[in-house]
C-alpha positions in Angstrom: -75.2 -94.7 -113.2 -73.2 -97.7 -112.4 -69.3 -98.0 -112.8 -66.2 -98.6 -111.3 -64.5 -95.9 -109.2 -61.2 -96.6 -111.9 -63.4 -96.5 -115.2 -64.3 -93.3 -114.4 -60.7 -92.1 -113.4 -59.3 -93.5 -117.2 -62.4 -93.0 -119.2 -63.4 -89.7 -117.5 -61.5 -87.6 -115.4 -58.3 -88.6 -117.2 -59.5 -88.8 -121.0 -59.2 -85.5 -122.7 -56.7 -82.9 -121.9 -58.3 -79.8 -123.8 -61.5 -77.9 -123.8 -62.4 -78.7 -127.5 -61.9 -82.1 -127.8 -64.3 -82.9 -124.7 -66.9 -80.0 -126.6 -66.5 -82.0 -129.8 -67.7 -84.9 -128.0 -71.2 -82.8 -127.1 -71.3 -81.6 -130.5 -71.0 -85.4 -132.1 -73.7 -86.4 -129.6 -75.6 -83.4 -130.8 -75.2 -84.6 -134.5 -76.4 -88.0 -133.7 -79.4 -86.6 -132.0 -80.6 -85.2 -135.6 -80.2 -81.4 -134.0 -79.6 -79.1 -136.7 -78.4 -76.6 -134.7 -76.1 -76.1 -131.6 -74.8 -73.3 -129.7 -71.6 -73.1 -127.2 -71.7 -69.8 -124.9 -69.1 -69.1 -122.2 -69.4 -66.9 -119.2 -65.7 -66.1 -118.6 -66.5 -64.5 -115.5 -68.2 -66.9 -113.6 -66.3 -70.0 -115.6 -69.3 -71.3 -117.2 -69.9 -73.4 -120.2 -73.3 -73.9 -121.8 -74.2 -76.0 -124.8 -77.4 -76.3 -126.1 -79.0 -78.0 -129.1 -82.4 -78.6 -130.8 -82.2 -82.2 -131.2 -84.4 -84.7 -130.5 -84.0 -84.9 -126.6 -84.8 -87.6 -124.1 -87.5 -88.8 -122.1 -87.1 -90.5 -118.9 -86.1 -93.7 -119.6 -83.7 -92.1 -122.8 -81.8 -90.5 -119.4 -81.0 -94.0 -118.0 -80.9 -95.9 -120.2 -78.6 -94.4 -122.7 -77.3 -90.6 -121.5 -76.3 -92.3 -118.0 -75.8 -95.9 -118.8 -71.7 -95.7 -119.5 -71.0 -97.7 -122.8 -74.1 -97.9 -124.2 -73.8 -99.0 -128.0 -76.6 -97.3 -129.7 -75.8 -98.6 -132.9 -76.3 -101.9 -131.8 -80.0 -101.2 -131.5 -82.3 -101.8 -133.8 -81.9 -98.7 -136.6 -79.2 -97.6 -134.2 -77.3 -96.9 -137.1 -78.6 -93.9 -138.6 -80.8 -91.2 -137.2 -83.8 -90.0 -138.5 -82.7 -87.6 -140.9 -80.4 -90.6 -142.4 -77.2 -89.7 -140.6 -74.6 -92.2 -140.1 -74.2 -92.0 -136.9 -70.7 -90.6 -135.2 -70.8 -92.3 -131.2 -69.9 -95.8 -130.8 -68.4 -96.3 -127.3 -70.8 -94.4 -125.1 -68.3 -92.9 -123.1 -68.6 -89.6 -124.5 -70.4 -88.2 -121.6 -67.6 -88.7 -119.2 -65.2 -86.8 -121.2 -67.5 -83.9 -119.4 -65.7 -84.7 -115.9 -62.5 -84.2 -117.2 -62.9 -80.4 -117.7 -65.8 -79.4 -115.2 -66.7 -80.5 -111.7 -70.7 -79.9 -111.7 -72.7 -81.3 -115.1 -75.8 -80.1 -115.4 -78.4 -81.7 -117.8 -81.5 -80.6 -119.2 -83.5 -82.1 -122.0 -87.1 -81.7 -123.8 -88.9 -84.6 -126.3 -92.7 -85.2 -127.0 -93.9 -82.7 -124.0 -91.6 -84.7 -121.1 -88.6 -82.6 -119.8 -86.3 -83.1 -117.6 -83.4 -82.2 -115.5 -80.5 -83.4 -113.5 -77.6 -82.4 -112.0 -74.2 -84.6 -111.6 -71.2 -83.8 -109.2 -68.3 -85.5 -109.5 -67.8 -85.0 -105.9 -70.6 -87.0 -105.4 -69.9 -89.7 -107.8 -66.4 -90.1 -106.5 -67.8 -90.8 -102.8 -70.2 -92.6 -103.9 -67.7 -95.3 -105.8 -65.6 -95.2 -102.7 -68.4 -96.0 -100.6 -69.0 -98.7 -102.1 -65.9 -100.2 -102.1 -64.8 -98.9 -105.7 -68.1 -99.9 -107.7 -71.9 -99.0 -107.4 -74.2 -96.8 -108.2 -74.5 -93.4 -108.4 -78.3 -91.2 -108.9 -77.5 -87.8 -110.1 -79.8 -85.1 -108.2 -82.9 -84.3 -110.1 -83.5 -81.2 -110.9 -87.2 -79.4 -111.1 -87.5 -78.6 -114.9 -89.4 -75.8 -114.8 -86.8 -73.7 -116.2 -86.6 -75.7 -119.7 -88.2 -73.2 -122.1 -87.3 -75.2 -125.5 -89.9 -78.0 -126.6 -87.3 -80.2 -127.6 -83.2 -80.8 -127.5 -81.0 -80.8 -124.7 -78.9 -78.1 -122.7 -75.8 -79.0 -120.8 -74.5 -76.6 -118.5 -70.7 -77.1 -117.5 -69.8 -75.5 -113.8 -66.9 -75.1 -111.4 -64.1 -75.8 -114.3 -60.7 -77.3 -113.6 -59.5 -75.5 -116.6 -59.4 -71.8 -117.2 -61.4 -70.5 -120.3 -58.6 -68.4 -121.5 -59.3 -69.5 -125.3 -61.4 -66.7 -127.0 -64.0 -67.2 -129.1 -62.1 -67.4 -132.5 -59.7 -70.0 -131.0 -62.2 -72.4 -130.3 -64.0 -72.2 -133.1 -60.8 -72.5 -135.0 -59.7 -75.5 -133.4 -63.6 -76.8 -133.6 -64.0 -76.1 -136.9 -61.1 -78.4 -137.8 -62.5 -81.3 -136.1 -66.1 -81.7 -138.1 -66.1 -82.2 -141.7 -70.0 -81.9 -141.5 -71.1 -77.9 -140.5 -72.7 -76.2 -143.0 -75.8 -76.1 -145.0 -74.8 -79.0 -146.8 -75.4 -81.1 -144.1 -78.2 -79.1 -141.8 -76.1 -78.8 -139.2 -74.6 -75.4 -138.0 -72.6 -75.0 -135.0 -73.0 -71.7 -133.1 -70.1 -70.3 -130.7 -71.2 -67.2 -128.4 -73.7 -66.6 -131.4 -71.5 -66.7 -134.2 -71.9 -69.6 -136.6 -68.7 -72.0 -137.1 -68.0 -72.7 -140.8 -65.2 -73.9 -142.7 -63.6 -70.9 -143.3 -63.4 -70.9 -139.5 -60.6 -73.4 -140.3 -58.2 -70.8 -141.1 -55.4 -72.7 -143.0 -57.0 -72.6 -146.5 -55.4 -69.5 -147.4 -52.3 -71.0 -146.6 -52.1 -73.4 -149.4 -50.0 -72.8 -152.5 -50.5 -76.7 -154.1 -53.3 -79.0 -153.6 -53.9 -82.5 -154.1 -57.6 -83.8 -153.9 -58.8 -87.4 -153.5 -62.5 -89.2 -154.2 -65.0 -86.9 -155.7 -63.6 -84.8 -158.5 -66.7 -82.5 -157.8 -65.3 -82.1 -153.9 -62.0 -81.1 -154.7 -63.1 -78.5 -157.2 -65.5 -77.1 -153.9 -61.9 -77.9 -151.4 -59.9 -76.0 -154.3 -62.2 -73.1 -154.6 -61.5 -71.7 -150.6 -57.6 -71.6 -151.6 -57.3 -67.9 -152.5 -53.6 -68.5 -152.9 -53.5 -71.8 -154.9 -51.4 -72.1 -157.5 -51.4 -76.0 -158.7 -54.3 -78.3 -158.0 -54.0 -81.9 -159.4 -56.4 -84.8 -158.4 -54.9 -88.0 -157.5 -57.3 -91.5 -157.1 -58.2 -92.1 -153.7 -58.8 -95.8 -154.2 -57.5 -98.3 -151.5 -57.5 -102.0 -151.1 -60.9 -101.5 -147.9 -62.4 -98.6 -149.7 -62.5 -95.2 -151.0 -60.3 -92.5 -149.2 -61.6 -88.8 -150.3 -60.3 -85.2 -149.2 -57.2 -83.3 -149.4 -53.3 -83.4 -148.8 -51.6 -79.2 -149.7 -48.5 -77.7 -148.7 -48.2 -74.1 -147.5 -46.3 -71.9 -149.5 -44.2 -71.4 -146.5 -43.7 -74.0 -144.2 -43.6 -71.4 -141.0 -47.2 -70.5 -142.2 -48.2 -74.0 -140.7 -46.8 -72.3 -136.9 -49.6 -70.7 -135.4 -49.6 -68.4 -132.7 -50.2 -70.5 -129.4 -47.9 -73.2 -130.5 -50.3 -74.9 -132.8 -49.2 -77.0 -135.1 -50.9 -77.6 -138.7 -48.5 -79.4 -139.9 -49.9 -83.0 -140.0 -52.6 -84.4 -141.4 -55.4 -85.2 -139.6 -58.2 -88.5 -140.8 -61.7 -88.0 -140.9 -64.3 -90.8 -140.4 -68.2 -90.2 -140.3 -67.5 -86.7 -140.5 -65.8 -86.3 -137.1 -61.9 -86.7 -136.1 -60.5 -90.0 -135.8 -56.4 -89.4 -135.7 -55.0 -86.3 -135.5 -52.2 -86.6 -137.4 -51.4 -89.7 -139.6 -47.5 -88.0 -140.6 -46.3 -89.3 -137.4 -47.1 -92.8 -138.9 -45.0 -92.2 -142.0 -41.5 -92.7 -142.6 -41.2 -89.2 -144.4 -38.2 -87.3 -143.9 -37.8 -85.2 -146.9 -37.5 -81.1 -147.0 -41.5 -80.8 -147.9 -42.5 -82.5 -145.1 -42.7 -79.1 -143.3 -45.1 -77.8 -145.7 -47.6 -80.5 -145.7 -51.1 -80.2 -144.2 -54.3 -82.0 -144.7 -57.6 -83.8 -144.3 -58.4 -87.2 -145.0 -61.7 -89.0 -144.8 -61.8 -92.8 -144.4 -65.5 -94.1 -143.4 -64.6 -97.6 -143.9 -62.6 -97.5 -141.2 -65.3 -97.3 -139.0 -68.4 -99.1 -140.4 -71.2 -101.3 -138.1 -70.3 -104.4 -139.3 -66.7 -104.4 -138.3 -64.8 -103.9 -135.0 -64.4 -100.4 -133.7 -61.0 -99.2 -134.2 -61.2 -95.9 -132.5 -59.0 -95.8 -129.1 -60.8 -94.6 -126.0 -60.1 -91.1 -126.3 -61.4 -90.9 -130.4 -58.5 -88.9 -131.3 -56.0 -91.9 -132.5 -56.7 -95.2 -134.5 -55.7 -98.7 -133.3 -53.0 -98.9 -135.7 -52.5 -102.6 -136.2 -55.8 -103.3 -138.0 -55.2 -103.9 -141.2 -57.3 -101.3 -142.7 -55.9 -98.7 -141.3 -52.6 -100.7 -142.5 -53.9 -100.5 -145.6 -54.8 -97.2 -145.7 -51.1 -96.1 -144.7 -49.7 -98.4 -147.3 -51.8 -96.6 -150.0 -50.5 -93.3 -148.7 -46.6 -94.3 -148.3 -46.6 -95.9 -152.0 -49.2 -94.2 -154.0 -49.4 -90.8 -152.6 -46.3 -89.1 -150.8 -44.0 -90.1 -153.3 -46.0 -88.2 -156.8 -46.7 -85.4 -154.3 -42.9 -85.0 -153.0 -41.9 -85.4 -157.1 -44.6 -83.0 -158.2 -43.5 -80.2 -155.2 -40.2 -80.1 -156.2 -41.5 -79.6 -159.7 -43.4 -77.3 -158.9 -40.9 -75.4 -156.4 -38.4 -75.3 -158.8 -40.6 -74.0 -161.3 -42.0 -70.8 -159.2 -38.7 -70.2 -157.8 -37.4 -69.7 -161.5 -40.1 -67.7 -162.1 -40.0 -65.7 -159.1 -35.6 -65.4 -160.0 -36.5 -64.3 -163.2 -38.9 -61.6 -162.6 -35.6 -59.3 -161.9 -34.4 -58.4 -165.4 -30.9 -59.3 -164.9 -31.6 -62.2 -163.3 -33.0 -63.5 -166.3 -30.6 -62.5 -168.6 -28.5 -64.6 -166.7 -30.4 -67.5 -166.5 -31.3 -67.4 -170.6 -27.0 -67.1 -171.0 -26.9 -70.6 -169.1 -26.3 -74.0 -171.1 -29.2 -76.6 -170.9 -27.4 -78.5 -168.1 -26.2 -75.2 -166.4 -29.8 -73.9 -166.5 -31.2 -77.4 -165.0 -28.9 -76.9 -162.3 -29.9 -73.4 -161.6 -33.7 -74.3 -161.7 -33.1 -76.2 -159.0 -31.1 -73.5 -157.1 -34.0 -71.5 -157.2 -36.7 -74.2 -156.4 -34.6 -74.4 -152.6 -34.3 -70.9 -152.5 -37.5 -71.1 -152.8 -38.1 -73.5 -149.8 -36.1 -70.8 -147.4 -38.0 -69.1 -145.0 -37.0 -65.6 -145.1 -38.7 -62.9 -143.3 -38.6 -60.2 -146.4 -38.6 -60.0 -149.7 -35.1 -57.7 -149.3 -33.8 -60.9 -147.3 -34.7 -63.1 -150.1 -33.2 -60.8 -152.9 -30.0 -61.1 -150.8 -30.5 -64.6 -150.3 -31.0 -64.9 -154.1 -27.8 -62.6 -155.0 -25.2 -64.7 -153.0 -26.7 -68.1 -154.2 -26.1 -67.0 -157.6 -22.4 -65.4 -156.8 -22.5 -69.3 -155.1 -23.4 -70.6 -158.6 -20.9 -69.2 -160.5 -18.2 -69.7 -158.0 -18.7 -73.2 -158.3 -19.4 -73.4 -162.1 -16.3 -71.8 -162.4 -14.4 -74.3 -160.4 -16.3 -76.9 -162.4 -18.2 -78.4 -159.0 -21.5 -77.4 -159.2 -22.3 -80.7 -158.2 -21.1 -79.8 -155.1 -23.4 -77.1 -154.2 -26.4 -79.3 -155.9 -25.7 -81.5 -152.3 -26.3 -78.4 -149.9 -29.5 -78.6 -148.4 -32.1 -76.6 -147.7 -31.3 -75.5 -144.2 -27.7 -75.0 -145.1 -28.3 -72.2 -147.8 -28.6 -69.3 -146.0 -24.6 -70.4 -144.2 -23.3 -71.1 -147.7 -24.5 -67.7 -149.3 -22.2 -66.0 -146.5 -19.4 -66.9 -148.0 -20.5 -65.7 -151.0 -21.2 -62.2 -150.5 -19.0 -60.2 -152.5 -18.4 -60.1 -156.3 -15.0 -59.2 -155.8 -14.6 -62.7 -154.6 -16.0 -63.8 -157.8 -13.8 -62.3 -159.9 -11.0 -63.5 -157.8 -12.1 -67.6 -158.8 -12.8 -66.6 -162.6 -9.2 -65.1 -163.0 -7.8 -68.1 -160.7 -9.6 -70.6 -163.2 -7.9 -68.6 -166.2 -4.6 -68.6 -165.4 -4.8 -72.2 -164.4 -6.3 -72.9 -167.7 -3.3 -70.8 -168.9 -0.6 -72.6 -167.1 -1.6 -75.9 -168.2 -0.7 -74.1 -171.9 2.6 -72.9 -170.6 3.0 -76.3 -169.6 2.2 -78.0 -173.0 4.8 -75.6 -174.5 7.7 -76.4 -172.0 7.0 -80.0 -172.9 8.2 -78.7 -176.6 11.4 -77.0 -175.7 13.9 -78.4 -178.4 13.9 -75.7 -181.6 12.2 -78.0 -183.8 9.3 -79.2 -181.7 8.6 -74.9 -180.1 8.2 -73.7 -184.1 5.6 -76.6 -184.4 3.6 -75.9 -180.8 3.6 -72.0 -181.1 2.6 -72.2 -184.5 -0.6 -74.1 -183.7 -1.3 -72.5 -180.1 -0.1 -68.5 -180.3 -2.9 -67.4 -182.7 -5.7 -69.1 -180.3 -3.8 -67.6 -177.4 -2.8 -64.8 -177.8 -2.0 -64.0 -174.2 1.0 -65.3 -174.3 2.2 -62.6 -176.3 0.5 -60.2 -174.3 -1.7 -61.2 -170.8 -4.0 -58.7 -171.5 -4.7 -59.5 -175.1 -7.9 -61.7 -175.3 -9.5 -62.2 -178.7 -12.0 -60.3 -179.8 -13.2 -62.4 -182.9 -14.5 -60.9 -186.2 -14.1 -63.6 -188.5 -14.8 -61.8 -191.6 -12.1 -59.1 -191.1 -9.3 -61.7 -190.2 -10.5 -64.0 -193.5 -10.5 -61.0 -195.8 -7.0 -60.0 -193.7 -5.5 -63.4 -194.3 -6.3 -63.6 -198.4 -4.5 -60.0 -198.6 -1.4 -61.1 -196.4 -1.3 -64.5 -198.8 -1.3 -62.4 -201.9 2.1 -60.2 -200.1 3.5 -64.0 -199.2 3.2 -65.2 -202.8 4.8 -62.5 -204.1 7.6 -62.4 -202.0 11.3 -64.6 -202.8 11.7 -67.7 -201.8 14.8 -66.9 -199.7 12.6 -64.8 -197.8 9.6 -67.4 -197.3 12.3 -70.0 -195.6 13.5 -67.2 -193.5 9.5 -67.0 -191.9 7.6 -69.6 -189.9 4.1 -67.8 -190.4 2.5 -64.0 -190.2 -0.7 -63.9 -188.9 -3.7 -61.3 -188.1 -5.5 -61.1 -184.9 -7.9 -58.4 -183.8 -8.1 -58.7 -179.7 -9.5 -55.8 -177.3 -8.9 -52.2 -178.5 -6.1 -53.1 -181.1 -5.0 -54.5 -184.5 -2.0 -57.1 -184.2 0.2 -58.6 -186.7 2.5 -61.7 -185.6 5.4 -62.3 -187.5 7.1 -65.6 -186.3 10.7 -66.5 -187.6 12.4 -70.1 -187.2 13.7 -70.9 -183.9 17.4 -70.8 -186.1 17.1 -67.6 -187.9 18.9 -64.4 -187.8 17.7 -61.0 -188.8 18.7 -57.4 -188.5 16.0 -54.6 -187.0 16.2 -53.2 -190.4 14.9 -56.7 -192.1 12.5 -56.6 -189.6 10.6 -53.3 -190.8 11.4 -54.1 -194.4 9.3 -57.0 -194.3 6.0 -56.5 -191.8 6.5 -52.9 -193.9 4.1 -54.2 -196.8 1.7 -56.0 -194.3 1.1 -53.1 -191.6 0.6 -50.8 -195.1 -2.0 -53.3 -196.1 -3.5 -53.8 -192.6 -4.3 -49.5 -192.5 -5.6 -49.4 -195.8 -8.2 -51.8 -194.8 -9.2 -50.4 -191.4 -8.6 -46.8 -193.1 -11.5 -48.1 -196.3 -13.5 -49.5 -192.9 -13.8 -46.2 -190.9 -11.8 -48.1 -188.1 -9.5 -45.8 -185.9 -7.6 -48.6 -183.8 -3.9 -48.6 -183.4 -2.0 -51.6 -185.0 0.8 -53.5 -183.4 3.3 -55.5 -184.8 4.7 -58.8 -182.3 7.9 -60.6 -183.6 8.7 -64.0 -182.4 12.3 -65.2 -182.7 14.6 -67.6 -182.2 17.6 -65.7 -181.5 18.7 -61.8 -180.4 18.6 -59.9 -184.1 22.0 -59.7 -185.6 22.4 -55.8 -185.0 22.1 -56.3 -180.8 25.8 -57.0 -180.7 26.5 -54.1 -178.4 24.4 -52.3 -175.7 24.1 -49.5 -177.5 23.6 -51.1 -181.0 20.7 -52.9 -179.0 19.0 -49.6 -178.1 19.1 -48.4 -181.1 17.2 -51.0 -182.9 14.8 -51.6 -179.9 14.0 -48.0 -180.1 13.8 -47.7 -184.6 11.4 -50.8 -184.0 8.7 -49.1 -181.2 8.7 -46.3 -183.6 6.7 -48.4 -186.2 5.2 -50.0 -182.8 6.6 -53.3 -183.4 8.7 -55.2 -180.9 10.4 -58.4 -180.2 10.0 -61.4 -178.1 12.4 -64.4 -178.0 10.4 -68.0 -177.6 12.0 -68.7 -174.5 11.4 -65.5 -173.0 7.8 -65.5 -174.0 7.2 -68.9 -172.1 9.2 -67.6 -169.5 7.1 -64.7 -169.3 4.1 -65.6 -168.7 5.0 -68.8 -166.5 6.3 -66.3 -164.1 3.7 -63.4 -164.6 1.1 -66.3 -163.3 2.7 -68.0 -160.9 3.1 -65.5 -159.0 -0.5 -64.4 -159.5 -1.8 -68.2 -158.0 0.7 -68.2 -155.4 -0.4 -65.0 -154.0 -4.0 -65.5 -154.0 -3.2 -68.3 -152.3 -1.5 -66.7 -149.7 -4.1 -63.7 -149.9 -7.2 -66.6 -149.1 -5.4 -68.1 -146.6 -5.1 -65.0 -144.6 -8.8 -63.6 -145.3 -10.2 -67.1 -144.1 -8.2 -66.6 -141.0 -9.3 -62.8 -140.2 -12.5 -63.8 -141.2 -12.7 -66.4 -138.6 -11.0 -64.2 -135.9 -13.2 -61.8 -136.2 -16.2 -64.1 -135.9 -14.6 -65.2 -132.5 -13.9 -61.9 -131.4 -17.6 -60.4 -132.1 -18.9 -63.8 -130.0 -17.1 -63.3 -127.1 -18.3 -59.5 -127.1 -21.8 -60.8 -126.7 -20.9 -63.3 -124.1 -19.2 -60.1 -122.4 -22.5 -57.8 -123.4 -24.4 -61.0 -121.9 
């Protein structure tokens, strides 16, 4: 072996930092040496690693020239290209076998092919002195090893010895991490891997499971086989995998949750990593894209691109075989087709498709739904997408997410109430579970419903005292009192039955025909209204007329007698109340005591009066006082809320 003391310190010693990527580079040689099986076996108690396959093995010259010649290009040579068994083959750089120093001290080397074996023995002790020696560069003659012991007829056995890094991985780690590195084990391709006698295979990969929608690219027939190991799929869509150098097959998914990609050990599957020739290339090609959107935590995947490393073109692979020179423009290209034609229908298509199972998942609670079905078509948009990011949120049990999912809504309708739904549309993601703690109690709810209503209410009372003069208030009340009947009473809200006020209406228009005209210039309108619980008839008088208490019953007399017989013919038992509107105090409220009198003849037939100044009045003042007190009420909650968040702090700084 001849090198330089520094090649072997950057391409060796230095090259790998983990266990499995310097065993992948065994395994790749393995593949390239048409074996169809290899087996990994550790000794943790003696720190020993042993990897053995039945390839085609080496002869003597095979040894020196290629195993220990550093950079040898086997593809160069003549049918270099593909094995035996037509494999394209994976090695390029022939510097694989130095990766070995990195993790072990002593290499040991036995190999088998047409009846020759044999068997070395490298120390990197000994290499190291032997580079110094030599002032940096020479030659180095491993220590040959009597092979006697070589019971296999062909294939070659490396023994790894004196390890600089402790085998604390188990078994089902490596084959894990091992398993996500080859695209090639299996039957399908004659070519098994083995770890401490347990074959690797792709459901060794442990992330399938994981995957709630699936994207597949090249062979339709592959991603049917890729879609079939997702026991928890939902979606799977094939997108064209067609780029400007070549084909690009595989897979691109996203976890249903995106803390399912954060595996124990402090592995992260979030990224996705590029195949080529059925080995790794680059580990993860998301750090190349400019992706910062929500669903970029829930993406995983695995690409394969072998025209990015075909014989006729330069090697793009960097020294270590884990990354891609990224300034060649296929692998340009390849990122281009990803950024343009790929990310951007999978980010549409997960929202769609977020949105969509969080509705459903919303809706599965009965009330919930019923809810959701009361919404208007732009309402209900709005809420779909409520749901799709509660359904990004990672929650730790399905009672936090109920919760989660009760306070969004109480969040919903807080805001739809206030018109400003837009407002909560901008939260994000990672703000919703801080939003749905200010929404936490119905109470509150109710609180910004009312508030709405008696602005709405006030912007009436408003109107009206725009309309003060005697002519002009006549005009206003008769077109808003019957639609708001509140005004007459604030807890009067109409309780419509159409049919019953029409047939109501025809009856009291039959009494007003009949009656003088004397007495229809005396009356503005009567009306009939049914609101919650009660009957009412509303008798309005011009702003300038005069009537006794006695006129009064004499003429809603007729209508209340017509108004029972109805209800009576109807089976209805409701009481019925009788509101006069007037101008004026009646003519018989000259005295106190005359006043009384008349008040108290008129609650016997449950009718009273209200003057249109006092009714504005009223219910100005009735809501003010409501708006300025919840004020006043919020302010003060807010600031006890927030004292008592400082106040439970700084008892765990003092428990601290």
């Amino acid at each position: 072996m001849t090198l330089d003391l520094n090649v072997l310190n950057h391409l060796g010693i230095n090259l790998y930092s983990n266990i499995p990527a310097v065993l992948s580079e065994i395994v790749a040689n393995s593949y390239d040496a048409d074996a169809t099986e290899v087996h990994i076996s550790f000794d943790r108690q003696t720190g020993k690693v042993v990897i053995k396959d039945n390839g085609t093995g080496m002869n003597r010259d095979e040894v020196n020239g290629r195993f220990l010649a550093v950079g040898y290009r086997k593809r160069d040579q003549e049918g270099g290209a593909v094995t035996a068994r037509g494999r394209a083959v994976m090695g390029r750089k022939g510097i694989g076998k130095l990766s070995l120093f990195s993790i072990a001290r002593v290499v040991e080397v036995e190999t088998a092919k047409d009846g020759e074996k044999n068997a070395l023995v490298m120390r990197l002790e000994d290499v190291e002195k032997a580079m110094s020696a030599s002032g940096g560069t020479g030659d180095y003659r491993p220590e040959v090893k009597s092979p006697d012991a070589i019971d296999f007829a062909h294939g070659t056995c490396i023994t790894l010895t004196n390890l600089k890094k402790t085998l604390n991985n188990t078994s089902g780690a490596l084959r894990k991490r091992l398993a996500r590195r080859f695209s090639i084990l299996g039957a399908e391709n004659n070519f098994h891997l083995f770890i401490d006698g347990v074959e690797v295979t792709v459901a060794d990969r442990d992330y399938f499971h994981k995957i709630e929608y699936l994207w597949t690219f090249g062979s339709a027939e592959e991603g049917e086989k890729i879609a079939k190991q997702c026991s928890g799929l939902k979606r799977h869509e094939h997108l064209s995998g067609d780029t400007e150098h070549g084909v690009v097959s595989g897979w691109i998914g996203t976890a249903g949750n995106s803390k399912d990609l954060k595996e124990v050990g402090g592995e992260n599957l979030n990224q996705i990593t590029l195949m080529t020739r059925g080995k790794l290339a680059h580990e993860d090609l998301l750090e190349e894209l400019r992706e910062t959107s929500v669903y970029r935590s829930y993406i995983i995947g695995e690409l394969s691109a072998n025209f990015l490393d075909t014989d006729n073109q330069p090697d793009i692979a960097t020294s270590s075989r884990q990354r891609i020179i990224e300034d060649d423009p296929r692998y340009a290209a390849t990122i281009t087709w990803m950024q343009e034609r790929v990310l951007p229908v999978i980010r549409k298509r997960w929202k769609q498709l977020r949105n969509e199972d969080g509705t459903k998942a919303a809706t599965e609670e009965p009330l919930v739904a019923e809810w959701f079905e009361s919404l208007g078509p732009d309402t209900k948009r709005k809420a779909e997408r409520l749901f799709g990011k509660i359904n990004q949120v990672v929650v730790n049990s399905e009672p936090e997410r109920k919760n989660l999912l009760a306070h969004m809504i109480l969040a919903f309708e807080a805001m739809r109430y206030k018109d400003n739904l837009d407002a909560l549309e901008q939260v994000g993601v990672s703000d919703l579970n801080a939003v749905s703690k200010v929404f936490t109690d119905v109470d509150e709810l109710e609180s910004i419903l009312y508030h709405k209503i008696v602005t709405q209410r006030l912007k009436v009372i408003e109107k009206l005292h725009g309309h003060m003069n005697a002519d002009d208030l006549e005009k206003v009340l008769q077109k808003h009192l019957f639609d708001n009947m509140w005004l007459l009473d604030p807890s009067w809200e109409r309780a419509s039955e159409p049919k019953m006020e029409e047939r109501i209406d025809v009856a009291f228009k039959e009494i007003n025909d009949s009656l003088p005209d004397e007495v229809k210039a005396r009356r503005m309108d009567i009306r009939y209204r049914k609101v919650a619980g009660a009957h009412v008839i509303v008798e309005l008088k011009r702003y300038s007329v005069r009537v006794s208490g006695i006129e009064l019953i004499e003429q809603i007399t007729r209508y209340r007698d017509a108004l029972e017989a109805y209800l009576e013919q109807s089976g209805i038992k409701e009481p019925v109340e009788v509101v006069c509107v007037v101008g004026a105090d009646l003519k018989d409220w000259n005295t106190a005591t005359n006043k009384g009198r008349s008040i108290g003849m008129l609650r016997e037939q449950n009718t009273r009066v209200v003057k249109y100044d006092e009714l504005l009045n009223n219910a100005e003042s009735s809501y003010k006082e409501y708006l300025v007190g919840r004020q006043d009420v919020g302010r003060m909650r807010a600031i006890l809320d927030s004292l008592a968040e400082d106040a439970d702090a700084a008892a765990d700084a003092d428990e601290s």
